[in-house]
mmCIF file of the N, C-alpha and C atoms, coordinates in Angstrom:
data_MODEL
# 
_entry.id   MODEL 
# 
loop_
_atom_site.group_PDB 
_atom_site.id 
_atom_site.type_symbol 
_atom_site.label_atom_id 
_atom_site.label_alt_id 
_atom_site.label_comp_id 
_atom_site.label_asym_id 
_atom_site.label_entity_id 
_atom_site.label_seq_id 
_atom_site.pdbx_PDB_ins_code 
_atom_site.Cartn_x 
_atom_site.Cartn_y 
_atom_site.Cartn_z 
_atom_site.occupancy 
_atom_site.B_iso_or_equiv 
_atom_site.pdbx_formal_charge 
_atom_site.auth_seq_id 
_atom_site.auth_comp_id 
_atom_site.auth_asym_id 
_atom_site.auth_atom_id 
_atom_site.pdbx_PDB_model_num 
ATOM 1   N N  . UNK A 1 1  ? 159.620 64.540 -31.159 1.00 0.00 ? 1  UNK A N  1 
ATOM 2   C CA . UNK A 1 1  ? 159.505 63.628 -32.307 1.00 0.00 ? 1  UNK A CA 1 
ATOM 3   C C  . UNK A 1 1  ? 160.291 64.167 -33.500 1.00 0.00 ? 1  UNK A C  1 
ATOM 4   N N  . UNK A 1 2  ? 159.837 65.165 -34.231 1.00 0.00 ? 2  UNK A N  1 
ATOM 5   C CA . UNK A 1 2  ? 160.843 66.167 -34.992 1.00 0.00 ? 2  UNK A CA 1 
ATOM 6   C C  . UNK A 1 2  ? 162.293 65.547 -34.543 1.00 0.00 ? 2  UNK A C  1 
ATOM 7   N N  . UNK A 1 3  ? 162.540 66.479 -33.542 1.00 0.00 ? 3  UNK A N  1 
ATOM 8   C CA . UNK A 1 3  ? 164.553 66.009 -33.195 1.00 0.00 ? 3  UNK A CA 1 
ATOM 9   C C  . UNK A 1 3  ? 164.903 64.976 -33.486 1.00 0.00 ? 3  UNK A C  1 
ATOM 10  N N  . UNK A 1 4  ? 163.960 63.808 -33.017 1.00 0.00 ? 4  UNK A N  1 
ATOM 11  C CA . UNK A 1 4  ? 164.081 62.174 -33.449 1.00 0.00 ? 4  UNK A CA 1 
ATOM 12  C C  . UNK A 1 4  ? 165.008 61.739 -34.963 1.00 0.00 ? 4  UNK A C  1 
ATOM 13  N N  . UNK A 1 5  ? 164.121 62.677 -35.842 1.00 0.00 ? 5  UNK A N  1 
ATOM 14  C CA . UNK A 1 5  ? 163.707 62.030 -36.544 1.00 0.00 ? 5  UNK A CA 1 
ATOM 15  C C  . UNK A 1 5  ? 164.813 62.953 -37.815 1.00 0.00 ? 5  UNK A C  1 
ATOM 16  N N  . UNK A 1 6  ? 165.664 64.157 -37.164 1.00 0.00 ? 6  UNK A N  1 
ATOM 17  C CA . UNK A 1 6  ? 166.231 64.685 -37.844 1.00 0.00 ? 6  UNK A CA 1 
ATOM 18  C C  . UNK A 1 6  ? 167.798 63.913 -37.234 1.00 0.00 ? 6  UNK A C  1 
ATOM 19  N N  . UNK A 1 7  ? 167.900 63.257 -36.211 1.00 0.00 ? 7  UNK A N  1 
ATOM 20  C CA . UNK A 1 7  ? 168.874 62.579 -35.946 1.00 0.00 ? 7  UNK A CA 1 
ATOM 21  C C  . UNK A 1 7  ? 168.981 61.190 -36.403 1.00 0.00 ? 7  UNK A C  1 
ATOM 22  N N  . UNK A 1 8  ? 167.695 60.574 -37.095 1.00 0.00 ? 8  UNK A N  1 
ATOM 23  C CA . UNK A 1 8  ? 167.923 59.688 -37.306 1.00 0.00 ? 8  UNK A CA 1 
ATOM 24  C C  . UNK A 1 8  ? 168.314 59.587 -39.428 1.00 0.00 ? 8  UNK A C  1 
ATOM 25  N N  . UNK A 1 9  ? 167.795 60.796 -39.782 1.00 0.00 ? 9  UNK A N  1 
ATOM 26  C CA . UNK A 1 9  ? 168.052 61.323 -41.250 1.00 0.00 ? 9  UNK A CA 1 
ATOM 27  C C  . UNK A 1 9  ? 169.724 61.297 -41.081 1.00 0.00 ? 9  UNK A C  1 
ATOM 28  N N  . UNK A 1 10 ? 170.391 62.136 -40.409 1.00 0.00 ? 10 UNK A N  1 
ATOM 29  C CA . UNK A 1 10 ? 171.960 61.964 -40.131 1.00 0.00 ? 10 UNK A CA 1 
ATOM 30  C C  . UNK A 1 10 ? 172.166 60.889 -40.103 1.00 0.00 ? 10 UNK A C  1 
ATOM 31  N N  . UNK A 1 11 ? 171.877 60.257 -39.283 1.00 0.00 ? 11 UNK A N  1 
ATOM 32  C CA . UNK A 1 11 ? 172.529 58.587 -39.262 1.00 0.00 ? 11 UNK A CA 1 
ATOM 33  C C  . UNK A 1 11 ? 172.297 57.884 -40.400 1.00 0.00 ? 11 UNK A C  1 
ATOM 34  N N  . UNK A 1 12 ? 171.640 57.591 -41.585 1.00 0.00 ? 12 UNK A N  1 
ATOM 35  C CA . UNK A 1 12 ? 171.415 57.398 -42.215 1.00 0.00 ? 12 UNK A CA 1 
ATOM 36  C C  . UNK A 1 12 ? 172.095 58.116 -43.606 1.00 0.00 ? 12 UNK A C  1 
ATOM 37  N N  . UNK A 1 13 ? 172.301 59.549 -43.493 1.00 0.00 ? 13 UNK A N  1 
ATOM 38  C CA . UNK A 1 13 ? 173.280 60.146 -44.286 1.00 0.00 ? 13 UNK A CA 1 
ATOM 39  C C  . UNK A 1 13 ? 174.600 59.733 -44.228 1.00 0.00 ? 13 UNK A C  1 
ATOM 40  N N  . UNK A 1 14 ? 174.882 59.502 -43.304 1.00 0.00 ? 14 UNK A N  1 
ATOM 41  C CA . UNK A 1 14 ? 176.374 59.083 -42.501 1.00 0.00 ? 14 UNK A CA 1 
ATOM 42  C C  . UNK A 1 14 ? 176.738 57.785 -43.615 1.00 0.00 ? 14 UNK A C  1 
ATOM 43  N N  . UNK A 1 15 ? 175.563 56.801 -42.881 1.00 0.00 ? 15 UNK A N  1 
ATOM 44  C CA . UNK A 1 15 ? 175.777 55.492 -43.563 1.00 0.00 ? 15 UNK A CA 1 
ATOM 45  C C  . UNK A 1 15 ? 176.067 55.354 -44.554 1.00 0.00 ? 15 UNK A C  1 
ATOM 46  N N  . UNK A 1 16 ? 175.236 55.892 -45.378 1.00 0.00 ? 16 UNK A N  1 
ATOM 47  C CA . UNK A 1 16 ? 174.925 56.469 -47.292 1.00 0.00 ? 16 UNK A CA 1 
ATOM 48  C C  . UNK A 1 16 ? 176.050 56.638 -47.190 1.00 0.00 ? 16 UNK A C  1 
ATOM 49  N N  . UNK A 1 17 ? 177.135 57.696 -46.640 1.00 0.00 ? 17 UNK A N  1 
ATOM 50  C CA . UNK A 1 17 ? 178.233 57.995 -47.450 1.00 0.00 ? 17 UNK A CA 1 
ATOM 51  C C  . UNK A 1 17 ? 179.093 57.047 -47.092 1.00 0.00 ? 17 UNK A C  1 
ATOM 52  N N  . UNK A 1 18 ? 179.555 56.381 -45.669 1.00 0.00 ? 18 UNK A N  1 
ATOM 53  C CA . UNK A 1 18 ? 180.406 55.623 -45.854 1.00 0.00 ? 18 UNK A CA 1 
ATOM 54  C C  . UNK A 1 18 ? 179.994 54.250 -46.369 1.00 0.00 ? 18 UNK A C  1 
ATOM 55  N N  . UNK A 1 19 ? 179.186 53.638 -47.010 1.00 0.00 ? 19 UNK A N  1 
ATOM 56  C CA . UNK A 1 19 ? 179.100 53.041 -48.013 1.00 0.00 ? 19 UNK A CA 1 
ATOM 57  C C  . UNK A 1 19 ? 179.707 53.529 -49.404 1.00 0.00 ? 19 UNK A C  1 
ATOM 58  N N  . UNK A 1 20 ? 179.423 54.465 -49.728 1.00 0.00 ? 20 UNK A N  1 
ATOM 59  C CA . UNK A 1 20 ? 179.667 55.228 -51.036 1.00 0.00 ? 20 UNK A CA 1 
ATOM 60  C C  . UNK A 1 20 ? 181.410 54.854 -50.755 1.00 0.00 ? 20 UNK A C  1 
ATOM 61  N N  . UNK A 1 21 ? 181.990 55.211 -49.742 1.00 0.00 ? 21 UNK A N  1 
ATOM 62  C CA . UNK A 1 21 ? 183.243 55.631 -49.537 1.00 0.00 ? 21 UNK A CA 1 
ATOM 63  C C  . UNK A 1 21 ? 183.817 53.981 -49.902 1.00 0.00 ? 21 UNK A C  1 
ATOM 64  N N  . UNK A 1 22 ? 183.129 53.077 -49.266 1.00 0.00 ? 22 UNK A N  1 
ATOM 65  C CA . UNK A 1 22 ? 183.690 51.763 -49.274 1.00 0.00 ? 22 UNK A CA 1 
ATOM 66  C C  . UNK A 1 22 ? 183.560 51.038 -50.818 1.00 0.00 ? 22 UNK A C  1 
ATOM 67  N N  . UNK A 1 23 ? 182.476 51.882 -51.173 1.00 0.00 ? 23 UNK A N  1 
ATOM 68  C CA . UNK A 1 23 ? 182.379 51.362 -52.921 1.00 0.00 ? 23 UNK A CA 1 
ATOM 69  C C  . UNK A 1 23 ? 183.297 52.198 -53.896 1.00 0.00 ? 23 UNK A C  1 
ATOM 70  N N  . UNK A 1 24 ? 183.810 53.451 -53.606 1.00 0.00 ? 24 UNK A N  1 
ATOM 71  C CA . UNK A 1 24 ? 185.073 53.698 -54.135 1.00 0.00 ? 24 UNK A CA 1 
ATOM 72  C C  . UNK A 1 24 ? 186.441 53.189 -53.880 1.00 0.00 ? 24 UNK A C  1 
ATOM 73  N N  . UNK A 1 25 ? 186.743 53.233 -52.510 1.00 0.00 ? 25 UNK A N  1 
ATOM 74  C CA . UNK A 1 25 ? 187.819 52.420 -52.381 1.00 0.00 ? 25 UNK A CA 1 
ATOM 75  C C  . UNK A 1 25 ? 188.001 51.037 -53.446 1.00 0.00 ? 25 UNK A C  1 
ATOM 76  N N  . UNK A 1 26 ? 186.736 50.060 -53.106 1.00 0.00 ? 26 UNK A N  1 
ATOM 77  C CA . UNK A 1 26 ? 186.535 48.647 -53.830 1.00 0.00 ? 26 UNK A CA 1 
ATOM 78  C C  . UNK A 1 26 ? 187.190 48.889 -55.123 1.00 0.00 ? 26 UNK A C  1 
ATOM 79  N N  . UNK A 1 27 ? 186.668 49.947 -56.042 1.00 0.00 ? 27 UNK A N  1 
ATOM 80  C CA . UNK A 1 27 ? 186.599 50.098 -57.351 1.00 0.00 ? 27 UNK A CA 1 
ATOM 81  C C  . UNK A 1 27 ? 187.649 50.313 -57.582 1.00 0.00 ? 27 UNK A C  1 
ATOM 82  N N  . UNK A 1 28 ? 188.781 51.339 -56.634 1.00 0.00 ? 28 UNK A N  1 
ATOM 83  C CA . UNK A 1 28 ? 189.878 52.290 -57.166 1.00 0.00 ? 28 UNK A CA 1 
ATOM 84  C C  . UNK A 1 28 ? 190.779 50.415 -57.144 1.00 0.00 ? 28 UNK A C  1 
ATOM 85  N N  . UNK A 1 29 ? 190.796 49.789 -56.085 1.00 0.00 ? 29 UNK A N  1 
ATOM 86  C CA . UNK A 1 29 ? 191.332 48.397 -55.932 1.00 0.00 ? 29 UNK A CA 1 
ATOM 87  C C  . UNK A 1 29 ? 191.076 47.722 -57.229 1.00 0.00 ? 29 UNK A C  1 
ATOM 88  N N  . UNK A 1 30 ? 189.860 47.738 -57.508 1.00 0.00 ? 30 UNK A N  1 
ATOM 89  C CA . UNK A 1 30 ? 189.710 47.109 -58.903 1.00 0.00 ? 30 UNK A CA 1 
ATOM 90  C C  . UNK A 1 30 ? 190.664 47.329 -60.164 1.00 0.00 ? 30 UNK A C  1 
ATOM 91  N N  . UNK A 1 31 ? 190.601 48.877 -60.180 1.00 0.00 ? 31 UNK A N  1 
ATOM 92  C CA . UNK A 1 31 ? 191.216 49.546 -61.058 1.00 0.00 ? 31 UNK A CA 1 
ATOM 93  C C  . UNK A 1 31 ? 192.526 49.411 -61.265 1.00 0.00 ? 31 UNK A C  1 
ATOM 94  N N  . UNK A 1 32 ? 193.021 49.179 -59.756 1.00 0.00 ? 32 UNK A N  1 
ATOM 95  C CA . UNK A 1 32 ? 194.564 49.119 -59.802 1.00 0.00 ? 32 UNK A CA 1 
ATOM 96  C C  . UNK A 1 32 ? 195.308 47.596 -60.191 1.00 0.00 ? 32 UNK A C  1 
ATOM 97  N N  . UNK A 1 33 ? 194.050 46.592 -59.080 1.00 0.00 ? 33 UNK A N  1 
ATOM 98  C CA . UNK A 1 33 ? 194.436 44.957 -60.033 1.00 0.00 ? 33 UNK A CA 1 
ATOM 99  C C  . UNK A 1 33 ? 194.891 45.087 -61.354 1.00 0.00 ? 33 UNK A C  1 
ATOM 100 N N  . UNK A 1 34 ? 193.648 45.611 -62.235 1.00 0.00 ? 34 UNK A N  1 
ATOM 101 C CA . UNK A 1 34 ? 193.715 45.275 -63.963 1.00 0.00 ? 34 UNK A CA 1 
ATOM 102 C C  . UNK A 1 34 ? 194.638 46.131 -64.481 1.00 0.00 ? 34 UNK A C  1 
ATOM 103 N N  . UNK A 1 35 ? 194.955 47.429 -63.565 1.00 0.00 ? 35 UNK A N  1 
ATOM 104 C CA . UNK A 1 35 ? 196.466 47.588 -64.466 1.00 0.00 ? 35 UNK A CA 1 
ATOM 105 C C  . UNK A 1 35 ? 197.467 47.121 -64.413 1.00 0.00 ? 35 UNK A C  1 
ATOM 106 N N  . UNK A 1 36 ? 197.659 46.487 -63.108 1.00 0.00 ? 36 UNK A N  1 
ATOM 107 C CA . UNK A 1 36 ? 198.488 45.438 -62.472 1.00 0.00 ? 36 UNK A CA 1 
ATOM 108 C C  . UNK A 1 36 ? 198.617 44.606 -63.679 1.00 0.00 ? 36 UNK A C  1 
ATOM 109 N N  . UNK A 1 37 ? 197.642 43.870 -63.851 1.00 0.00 ? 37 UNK A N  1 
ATOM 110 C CA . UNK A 1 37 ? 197.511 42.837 -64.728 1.00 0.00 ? 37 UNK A CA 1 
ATOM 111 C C  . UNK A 1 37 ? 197.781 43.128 -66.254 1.00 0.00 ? 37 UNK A C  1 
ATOM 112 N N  . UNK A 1 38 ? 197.329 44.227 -66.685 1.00 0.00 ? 38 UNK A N  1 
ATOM 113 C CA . UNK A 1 38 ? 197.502 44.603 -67.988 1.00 0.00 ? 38 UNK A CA 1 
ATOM 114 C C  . UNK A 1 38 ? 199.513 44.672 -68.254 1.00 0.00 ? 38 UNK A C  1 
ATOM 115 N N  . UNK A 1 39 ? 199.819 45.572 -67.197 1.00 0.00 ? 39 UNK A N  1 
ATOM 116 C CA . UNK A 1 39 ? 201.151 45.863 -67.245 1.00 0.00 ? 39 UNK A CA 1 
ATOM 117 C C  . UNK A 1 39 ? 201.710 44.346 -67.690 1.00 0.00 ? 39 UNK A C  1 
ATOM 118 N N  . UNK A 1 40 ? 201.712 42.904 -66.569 1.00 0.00 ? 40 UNK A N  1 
ATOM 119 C CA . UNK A 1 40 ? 202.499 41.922 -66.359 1.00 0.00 ? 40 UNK A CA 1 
ATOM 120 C C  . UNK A 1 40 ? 201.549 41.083 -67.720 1.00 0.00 ? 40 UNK A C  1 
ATOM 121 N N  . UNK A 1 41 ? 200.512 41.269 -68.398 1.00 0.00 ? 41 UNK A N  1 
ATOM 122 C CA . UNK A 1 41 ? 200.455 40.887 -69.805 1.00 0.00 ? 41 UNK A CA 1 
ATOM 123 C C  . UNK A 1 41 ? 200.714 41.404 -70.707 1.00 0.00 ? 41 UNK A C  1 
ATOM 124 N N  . UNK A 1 42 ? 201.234 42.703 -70.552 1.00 0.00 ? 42 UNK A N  1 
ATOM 125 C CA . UNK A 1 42 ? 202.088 43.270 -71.664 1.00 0.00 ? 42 UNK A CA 1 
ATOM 126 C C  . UNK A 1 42 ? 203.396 42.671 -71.571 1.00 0.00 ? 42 UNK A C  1 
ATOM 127 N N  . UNK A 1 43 ? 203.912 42.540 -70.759 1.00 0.00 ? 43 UNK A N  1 
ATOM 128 C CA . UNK A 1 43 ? 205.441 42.318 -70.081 1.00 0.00 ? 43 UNK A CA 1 
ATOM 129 C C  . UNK A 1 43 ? 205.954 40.724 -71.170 1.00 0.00 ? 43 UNK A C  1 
ATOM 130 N N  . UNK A 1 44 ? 204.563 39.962 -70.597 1.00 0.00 ? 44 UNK A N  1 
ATOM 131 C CA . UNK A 1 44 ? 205.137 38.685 -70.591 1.00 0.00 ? 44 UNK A CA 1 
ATOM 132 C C  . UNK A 1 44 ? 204.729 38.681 -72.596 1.00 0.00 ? 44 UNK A C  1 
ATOM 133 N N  . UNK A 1 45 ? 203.925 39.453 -72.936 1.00 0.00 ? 45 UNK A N  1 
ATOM 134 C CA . UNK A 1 45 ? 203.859 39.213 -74.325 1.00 0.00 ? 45 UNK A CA 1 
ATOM 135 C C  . UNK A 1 45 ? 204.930 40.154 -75.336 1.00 0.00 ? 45 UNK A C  1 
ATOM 136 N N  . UNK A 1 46 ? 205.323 40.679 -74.301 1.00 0.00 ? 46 UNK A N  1 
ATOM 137 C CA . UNK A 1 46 ? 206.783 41.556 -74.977 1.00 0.00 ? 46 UNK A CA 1 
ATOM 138 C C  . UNK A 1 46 ? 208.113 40.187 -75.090 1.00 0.00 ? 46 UNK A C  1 
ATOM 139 N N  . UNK A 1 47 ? 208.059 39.922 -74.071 1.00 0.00 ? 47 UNK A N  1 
ATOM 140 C CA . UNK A 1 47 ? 208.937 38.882 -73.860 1.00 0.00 ? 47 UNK A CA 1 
ATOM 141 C C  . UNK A 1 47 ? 209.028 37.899 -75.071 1.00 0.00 ? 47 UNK A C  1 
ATOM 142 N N  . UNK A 1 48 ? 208.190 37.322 -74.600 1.00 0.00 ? 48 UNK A N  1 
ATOM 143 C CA . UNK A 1 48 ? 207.523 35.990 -75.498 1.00 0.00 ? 48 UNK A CA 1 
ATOM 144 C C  . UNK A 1 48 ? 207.984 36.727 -77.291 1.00 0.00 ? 48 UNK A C  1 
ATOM 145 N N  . UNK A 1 49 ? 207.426 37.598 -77.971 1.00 0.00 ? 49 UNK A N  1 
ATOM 146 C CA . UNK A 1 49 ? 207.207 38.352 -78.902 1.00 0.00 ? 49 UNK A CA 1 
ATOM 147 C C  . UNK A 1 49 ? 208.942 38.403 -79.220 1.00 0.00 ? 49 UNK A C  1 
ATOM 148 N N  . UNK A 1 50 ? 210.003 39.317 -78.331 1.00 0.00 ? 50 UNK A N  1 
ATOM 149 C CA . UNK A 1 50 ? 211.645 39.528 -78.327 1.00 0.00 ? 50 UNK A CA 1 
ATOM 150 C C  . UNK A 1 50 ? 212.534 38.086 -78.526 1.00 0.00 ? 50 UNK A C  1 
ATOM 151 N N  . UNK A 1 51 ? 211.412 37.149 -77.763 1.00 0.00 ? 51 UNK A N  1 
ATOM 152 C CA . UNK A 1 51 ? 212.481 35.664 -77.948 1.00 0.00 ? 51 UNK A CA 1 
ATOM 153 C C  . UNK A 1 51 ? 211.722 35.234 -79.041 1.00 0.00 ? 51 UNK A C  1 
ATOM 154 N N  . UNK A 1 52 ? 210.719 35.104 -79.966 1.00 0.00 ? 52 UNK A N  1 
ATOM 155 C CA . UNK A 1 52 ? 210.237 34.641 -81.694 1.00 0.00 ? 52 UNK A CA 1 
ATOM 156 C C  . UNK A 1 52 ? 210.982 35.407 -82.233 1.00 0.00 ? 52 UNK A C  1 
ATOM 157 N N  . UNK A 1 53 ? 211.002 36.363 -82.411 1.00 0.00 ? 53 UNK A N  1 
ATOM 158 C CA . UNK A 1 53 ? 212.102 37.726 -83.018 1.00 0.00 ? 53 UNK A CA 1 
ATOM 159 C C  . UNK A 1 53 ? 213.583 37.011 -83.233 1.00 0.00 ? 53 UNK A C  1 
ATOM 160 N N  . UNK A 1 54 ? 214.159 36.685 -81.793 1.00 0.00 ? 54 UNK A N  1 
ATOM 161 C CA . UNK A 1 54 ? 215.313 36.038 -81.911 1.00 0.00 ? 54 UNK A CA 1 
ATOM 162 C C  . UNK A 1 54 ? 215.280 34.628 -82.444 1.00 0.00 ? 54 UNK A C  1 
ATOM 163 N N  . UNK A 1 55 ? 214.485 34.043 -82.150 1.00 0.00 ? 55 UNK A N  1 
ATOM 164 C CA . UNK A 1 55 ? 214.451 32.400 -82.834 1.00 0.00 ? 55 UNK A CA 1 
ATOM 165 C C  . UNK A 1 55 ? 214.455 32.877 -84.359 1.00 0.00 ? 55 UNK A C  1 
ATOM 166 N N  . UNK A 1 56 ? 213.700 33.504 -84.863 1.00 0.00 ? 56 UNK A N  1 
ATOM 167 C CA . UNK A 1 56 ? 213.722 33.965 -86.330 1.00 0.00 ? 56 UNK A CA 1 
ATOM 168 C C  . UNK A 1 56 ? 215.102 34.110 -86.573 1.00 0.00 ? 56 UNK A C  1 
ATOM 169 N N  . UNK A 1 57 ? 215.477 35.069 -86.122 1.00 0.00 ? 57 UNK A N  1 
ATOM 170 C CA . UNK A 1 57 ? 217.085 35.517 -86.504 1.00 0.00 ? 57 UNK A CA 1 
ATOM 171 C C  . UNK A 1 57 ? 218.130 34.330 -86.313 1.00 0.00 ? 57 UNK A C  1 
ATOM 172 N N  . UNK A 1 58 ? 217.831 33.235 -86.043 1.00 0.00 ? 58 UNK A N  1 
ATOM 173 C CA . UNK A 1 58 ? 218.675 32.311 -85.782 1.00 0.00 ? 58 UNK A CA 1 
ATOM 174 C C  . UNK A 1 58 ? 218.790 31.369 -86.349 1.00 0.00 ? 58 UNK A C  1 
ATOM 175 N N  . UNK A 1 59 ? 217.170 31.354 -87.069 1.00 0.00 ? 59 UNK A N  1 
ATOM 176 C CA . UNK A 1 59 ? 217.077 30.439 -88.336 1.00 0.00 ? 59 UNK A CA 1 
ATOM 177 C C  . UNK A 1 59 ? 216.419 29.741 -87.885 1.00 0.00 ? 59 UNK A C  1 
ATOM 178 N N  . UNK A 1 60 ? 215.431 29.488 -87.089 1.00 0.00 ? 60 UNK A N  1 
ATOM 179 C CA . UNK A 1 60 ? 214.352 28.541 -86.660 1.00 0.00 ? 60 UNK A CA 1 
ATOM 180 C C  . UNK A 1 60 ? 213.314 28.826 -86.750 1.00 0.00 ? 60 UNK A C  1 
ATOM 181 N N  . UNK A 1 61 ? 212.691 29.793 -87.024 1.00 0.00 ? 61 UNK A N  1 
ATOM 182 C CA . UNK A 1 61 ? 212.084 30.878 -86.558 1.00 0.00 ? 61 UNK A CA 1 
ATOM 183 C C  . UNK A 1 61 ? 210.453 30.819 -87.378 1.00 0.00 ? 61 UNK A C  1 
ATOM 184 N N  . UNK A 1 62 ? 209.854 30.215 -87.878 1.00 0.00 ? 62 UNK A N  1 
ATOM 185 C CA . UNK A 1 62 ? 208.881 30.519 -88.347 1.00 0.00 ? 62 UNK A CA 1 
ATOM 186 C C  . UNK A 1 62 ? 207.520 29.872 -87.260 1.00 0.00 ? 62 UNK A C  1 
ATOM 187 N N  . UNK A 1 63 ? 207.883 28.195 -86.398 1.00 0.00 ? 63 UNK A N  1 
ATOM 188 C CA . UNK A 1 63 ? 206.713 28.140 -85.875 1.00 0.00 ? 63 UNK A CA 1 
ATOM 189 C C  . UNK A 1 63 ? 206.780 29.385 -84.800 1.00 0.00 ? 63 UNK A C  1 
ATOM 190 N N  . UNK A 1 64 ? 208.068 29.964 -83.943 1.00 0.00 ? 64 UNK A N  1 
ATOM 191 C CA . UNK A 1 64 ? 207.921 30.545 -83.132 1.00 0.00 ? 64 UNK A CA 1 
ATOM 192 C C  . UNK A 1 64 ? 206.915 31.675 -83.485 1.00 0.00 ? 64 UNK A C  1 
ATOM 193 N N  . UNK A 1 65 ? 206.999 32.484 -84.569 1.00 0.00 ? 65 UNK A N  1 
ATOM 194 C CA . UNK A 1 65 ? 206.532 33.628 -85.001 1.00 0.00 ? 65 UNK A CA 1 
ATOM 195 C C  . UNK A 1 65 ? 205.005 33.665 -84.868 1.00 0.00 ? 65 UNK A C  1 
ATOM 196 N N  . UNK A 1 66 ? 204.667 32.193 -85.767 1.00 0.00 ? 66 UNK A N  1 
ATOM 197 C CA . UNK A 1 66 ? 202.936 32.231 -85.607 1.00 0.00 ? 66 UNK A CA 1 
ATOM 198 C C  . UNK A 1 66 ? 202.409 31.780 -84.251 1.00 0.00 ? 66 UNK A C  1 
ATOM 199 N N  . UNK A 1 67 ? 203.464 30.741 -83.406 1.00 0.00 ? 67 UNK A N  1 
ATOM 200 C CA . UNK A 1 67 ? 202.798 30.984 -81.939 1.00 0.00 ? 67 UNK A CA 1 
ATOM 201 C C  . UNK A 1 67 ? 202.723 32.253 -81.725 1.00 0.00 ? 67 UNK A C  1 
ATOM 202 N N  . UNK A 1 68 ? 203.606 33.241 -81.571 1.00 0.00 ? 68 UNK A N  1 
ATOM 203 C CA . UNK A 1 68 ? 203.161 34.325 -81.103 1.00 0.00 ? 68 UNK A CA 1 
ATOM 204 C C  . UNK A 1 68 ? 202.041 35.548 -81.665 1.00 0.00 ? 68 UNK A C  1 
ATOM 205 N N  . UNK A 1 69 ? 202.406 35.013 -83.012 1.00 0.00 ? 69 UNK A N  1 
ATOM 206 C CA . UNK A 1 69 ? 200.811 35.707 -83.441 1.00 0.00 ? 69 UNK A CA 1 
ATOM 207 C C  . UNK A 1 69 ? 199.380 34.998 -83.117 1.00 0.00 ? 69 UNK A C  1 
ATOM 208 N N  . UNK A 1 70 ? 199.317 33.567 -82.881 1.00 0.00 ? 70 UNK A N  1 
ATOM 209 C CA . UNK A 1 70 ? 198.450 33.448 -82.528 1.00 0.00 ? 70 UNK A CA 1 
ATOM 210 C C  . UNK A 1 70 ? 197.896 33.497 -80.794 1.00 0.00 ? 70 UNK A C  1 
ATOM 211 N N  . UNK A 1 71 ? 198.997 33.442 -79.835 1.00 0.00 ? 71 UNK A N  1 
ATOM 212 C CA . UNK A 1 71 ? 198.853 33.348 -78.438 1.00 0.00 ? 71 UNK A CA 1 
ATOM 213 C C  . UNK A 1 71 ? 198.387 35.485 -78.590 1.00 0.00 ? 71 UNK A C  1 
# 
């Protein structure tokens, strides 16, 4: 009964961790989406931000400016 029951504590340790293992993976995935995402919303608000910049300089330039301050 003992032996049982110390093989069945392992199996159960086992589990515990590869759960644990599958909830880090999940997270590190998480982690990597939103920098993903952060990067390509920096990108596109750099963009956006370089072409108001230029509409300004061209003499059109004022609604562009407050769209981009307000987007």
């Amino acid at each position: 009964m003992n032996n049982y029951n110390n093989n069945n504590n392992d199996a159960v340790i086992v589990e515990e961790e590869r759960y644990e293992f599958i909830a880090t993976v999940i997270s590190y995935i998480g982690l990597i989406l939103s920098l993903i995402g952060a990067t390509i919303a920096l990108y596109i608000s750099y963009t956006s931000y370089k072409r108001s910049i230029q509409n300004a300089g061209s003499g059109n330039g004022y609604g562009a400016v407050t769209a981009a301050v307000i987007a």
